[in-house]
C-alpha positions, 0 to 999 in steps of 0.5 A, spaced: 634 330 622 635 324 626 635 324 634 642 320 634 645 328 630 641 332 634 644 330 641 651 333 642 656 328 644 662 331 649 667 325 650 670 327 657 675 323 661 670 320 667 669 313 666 661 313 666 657 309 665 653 311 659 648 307 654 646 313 650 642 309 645 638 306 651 636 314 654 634 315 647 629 310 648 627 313 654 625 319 652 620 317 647 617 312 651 616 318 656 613 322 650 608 316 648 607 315 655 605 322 656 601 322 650 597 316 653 596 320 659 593 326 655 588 322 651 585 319 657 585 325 661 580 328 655 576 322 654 575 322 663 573 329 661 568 327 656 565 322 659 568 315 659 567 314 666 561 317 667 557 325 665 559 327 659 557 327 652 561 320 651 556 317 656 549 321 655 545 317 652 538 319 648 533 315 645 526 317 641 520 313 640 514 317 638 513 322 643 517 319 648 525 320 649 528 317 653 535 319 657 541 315 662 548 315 662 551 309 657 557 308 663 557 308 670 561 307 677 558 302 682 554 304 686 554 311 684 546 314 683 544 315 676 538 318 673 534 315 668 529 320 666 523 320 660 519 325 657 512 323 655 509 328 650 500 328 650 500 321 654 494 320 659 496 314 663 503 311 663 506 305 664 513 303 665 516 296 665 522 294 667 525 287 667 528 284 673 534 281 671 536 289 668 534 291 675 539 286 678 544 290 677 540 297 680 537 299 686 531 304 685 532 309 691 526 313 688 521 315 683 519 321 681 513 323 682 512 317 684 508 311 681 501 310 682 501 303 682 507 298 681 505 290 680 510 284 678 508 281 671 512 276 666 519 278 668 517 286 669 516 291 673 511 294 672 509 302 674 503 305 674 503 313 673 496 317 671 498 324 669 495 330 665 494 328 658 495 336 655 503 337 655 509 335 657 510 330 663 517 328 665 518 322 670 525 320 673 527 313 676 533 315 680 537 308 681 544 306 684 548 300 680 550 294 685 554 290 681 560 292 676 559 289 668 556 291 663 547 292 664 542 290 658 534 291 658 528 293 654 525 298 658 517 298 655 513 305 656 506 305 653 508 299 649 515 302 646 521 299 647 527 302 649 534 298 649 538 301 655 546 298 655 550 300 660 557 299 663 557 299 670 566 300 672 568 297 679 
């Protein structure tokens, strides 16, 4: 059943002015648009913009997994967090050009030592061999627009892609 023969027509002797064809097309539209709106409220709630499964991001390397948010709002706080199973000494190099685009407020526990190498920023943790050691790097973002970099912990690497939204 077409929408044209489910819509009553009642003639009346106003002179009104009615384009029946075009309040048609105005109800779709409102349909389609609030389809629209529904599917951006459920990707919002997922995590398009930022906490959510669309944007928690997981990398394994061996015995070290690697944890951050793919998409970010300018100048929010954000957690890159790695988990290091039976490593004694930990070294985390970080590029320049990625940190760029951060701010680092803190780390947690807090490097040992942190020297400037070949483009890098390099820290330096010494921790317990035996089990599980988890360091977190609380960085704020400073520009808008997409974020890239090798993060290298022990010698593996791990490709961050981010999007920072203004």
């Amino acid at each position: 059943m077409s929408a044209n023969n489910a819509i009553e027509r009642v003639s009346h002797s106003l002179t009104l002015e009615e384009d029946l064809p075009l309040h048609i097309k105005g109800w779709k539209t409102q349909k389609v648009g609030g389809l629209l709106i529904l599917i951006l409220m459920l990707l919002t709630a997922l995590g398009l913009f930022g906490e959510g499964p669309l944007s928690a991001r997981k990398i394994v390397n061996g015995d070290i997994i690697v944890e951050y948010e793919r998409y970010l709002r300018y100048q929010k706080e954000m957690d890159v967090s790695l988990r290091l199973s039976n490593q004694a000494n930990v070294q985390v190099a970080i590029p320049i050009e990625y940190l760029d685009c951060f701010k680092i407020e803190k780390i947690v526990p807090e490097a040992n030592e942190s020297i400037i190498s070949d483009g890098k920023v390099v820290y330096t943790f010494n921790v317990d061999k035996t089990g599980e050691t988890i360091l977190h790097f609380y960085l704020h973002a400073q520009k808008p627009g997409s974020a890239k970099g090798t993060w290298e912990v022990n010698h593996h690497n791990f490709q961050i892609n981010q999007f920072i939204y203004p």
